[in-house]
C-alpha positions in Angstrom: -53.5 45.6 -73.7 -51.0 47.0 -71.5 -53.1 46.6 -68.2 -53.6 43.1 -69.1 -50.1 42.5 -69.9 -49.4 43.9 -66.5 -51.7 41.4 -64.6 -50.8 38.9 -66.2 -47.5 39.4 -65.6 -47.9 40.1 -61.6 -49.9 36.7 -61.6 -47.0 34.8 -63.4 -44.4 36.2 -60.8 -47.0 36.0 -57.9 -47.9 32.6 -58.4 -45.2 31.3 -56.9 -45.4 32.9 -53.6 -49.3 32.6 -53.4 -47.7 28.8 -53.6 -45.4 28.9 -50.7 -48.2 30.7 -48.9 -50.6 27.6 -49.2 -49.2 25.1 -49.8 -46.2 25.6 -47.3 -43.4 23.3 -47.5 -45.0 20.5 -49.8 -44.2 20.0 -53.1 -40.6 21.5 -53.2 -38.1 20.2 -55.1 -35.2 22.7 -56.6 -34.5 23.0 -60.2 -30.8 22.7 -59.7 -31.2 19.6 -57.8 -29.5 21.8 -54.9 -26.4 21.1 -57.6 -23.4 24.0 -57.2 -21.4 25.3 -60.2 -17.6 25.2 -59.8 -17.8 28.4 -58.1 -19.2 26.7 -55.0 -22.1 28.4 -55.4 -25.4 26.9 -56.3 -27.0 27.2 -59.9 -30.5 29.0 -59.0 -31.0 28.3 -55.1 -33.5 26.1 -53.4 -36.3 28.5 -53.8 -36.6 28.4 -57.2 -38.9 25.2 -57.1 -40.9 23.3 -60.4 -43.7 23.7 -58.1 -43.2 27.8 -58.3 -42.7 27.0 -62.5 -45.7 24.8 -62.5 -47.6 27.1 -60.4 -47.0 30.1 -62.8 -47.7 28.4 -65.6 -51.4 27.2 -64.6 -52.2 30.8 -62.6 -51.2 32.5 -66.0 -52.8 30.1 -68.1 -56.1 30.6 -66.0 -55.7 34.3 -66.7 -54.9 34.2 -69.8 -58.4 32.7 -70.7 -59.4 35.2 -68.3 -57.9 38.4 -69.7 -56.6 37.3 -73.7 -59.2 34.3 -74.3 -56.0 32.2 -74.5 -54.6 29.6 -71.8 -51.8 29.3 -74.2 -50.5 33.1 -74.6 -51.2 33.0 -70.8 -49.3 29.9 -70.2 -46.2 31.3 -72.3 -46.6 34.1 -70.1 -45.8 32.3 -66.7 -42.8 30.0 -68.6 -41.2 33.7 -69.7 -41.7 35.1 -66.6 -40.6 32.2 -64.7 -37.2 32.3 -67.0 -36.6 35.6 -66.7 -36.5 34.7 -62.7 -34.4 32.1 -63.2 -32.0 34.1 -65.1 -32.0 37.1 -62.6 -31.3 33.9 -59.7 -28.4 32.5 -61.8 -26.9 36.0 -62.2 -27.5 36.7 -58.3 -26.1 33.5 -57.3 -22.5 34.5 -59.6 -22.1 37.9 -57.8 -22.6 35.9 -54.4 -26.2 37.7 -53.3 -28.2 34.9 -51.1 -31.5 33.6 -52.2 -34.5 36.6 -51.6 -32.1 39.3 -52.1 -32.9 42.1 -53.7 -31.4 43.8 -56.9 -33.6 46.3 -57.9 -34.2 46.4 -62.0 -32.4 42.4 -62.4 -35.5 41.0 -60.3 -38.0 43.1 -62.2 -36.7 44.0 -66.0 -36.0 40.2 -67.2 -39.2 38.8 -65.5 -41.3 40.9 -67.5 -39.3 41.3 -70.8 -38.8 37.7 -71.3 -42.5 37.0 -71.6 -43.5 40.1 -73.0 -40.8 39.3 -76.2 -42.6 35.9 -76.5 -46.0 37.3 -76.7 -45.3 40.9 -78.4 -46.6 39.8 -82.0 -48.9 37.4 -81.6 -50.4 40.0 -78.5 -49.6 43.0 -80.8 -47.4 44.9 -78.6 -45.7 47.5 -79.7 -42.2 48.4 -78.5 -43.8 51.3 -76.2 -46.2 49.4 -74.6 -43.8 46.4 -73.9 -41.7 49.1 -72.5 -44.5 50.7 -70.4 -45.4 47.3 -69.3 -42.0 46.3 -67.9 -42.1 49.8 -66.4 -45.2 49.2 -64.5 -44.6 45.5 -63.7 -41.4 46.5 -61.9 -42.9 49.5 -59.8 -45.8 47.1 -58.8 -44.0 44.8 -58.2 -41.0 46.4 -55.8 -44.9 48.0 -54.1 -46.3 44.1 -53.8 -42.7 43.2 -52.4 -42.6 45.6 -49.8 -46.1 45.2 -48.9 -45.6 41.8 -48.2 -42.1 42.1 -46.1 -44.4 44.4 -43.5 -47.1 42.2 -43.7 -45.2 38.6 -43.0 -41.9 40.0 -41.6 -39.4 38.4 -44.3 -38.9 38.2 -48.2 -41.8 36.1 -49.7 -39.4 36.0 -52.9 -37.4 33.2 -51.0 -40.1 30.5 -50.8 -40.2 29.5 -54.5 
């Protein structure tokens, strides 16, 4: 289970930039509405798009039916995932870190214990596995992150 937890979780999260990759600059519209709080500073950012949300969702539901024989499970997956992003954006965007930046454990831990809280019971996760699973989503992850800053010379985390 924890393998497929793992995938799962690197589709929900890599949805989004598989997105940006494709479909380039269609479909973008920012949650906030580009809205700022009163710090002057903006809710989530204009990467954080419903077409990244949407595009989690569907990729997660696909391999969910895939991996748990559940689009629904998967489907949960991508909404935790993709509000455990928005939470880590929301908390950049206080301490004044620009869309794409990097804060090792807030861009990995919530993305992958949000979802893996929703799904731990109905999945049958225990509290070591969900721990392993956030463990090994975040050094894949940080791996896949790096990877793709050689490979296309900027942040792929700042296109959705």
């Amino acid at each position: 289970m924890l393998i497929r937890m793992v995938i799962l979780l690197l589709l929900a999260n890599g949805a989004p930039v598989l997105a940006a990759y494709v479909l380039g600059d269609r479909f973008l519209a920012p949650i906030d509405g580009g809205r700022a709080l009163p710090d002057g500073r903006p809710v989530f950012g204009a990467s954080k798009t419903w077409r990244g949300v949407f595009c989690s969702v569907l990729l997660s539901a696909l391999g969910g039916a895939w991996l748990l024989h559940s689009m629904a499970l998967g489907a949960l997956i991508g909404l935790g995932a993709m509000a455990g992003d928005l939470f880590s954006s929301f908390l950049k965007r206080r301490l004044g870190k620009p869309s794409g930046s990097l804060l090792i454990g807030l861009d990995q831990v919530p993305e992958s214990l949000i979802p893996g809280l929703l799904v731990a019971s109905e999945l049958g996760l225990s509290p070591q596995i969900l721990l392993w699973s956030v463990i090994w989503f975040s050094v894949l992850e940080l791996l896949l992150s790096w990877c793709g800053r050689r490979v296309f010379g900027r942040s792929q985390r700042s296109r959705d």
